[in-house]
C-alpha positions, -999 to +999 in steps of 0.1 A: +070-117+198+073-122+235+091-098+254+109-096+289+091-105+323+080-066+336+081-053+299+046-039+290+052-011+261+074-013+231+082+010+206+099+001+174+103+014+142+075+010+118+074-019+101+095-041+123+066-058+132+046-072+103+008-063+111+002-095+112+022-106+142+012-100+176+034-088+204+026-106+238+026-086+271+063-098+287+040-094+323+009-113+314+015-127+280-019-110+269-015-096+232-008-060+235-027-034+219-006-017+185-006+017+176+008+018+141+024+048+121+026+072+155+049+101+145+067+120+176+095+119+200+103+081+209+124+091+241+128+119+266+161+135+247+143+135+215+116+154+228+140+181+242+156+178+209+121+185+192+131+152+173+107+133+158+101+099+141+081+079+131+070+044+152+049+018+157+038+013+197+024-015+213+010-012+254-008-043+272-044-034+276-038-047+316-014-027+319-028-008+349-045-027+366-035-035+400-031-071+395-005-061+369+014-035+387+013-062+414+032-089+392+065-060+380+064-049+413+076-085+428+098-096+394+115-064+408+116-079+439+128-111+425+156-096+408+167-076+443+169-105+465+193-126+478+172-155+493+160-185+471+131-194+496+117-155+493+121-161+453+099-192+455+076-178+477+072-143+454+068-166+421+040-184+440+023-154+450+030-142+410+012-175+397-016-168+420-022-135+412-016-143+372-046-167+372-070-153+393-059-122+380-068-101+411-043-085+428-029-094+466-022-065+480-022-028+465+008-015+454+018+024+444 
């Protein structure tokens, strides 16, 4: 399973995905660590709910490092802009830091 482009933590119900399929980091495409059979609040209202359930959770083991942050930081920047040439020159930079793996510049 291969999810979107800055996507790096899933939550599903249990089961959903058989334990023997992997779920690929939608940043890096590195298989993601799974937590299986969690049990708590998936979301922010279901904790103020005290709701419960339970889940399976899957979290890219890159997930912060810098050279990862880097690469959702300028898809986010892809998305906002307007320009073609800056979205060329920010998927360069993104296939540069994806196989070197070491980040450009630090980001917050």
């Amino acid at each position: 399973m291969q999810l979107n482009n800055t996507q790096f933590r899933y939550m599903t119900k249990c089961g959903v995905v058989p334990e023997a399929e992997s779920v690929d980091c939608g940043v890096c495409a590195s298989v993601m660590t799974a937590k299986r059979g969690c049990y708590g609040p998936t979301s922010s209202t279901m904790a103020m709910d005290r709701m419960n359930e339970h889940y399976d959770s899957f979290l890219c083991p890159h997930h912060l490092e810098d050279w990862h942050r880097q690469v959702v930081a300028l898809r986010k920047e892809i998305r906002e802009t307007a320009s073609t040439k800056i979205e060329m020159m920010l998927e360069m930079e993104i296939n540069e830091i994806l196989c070197t793996r070491k980040a450009t510049k630090k980001v917050d």
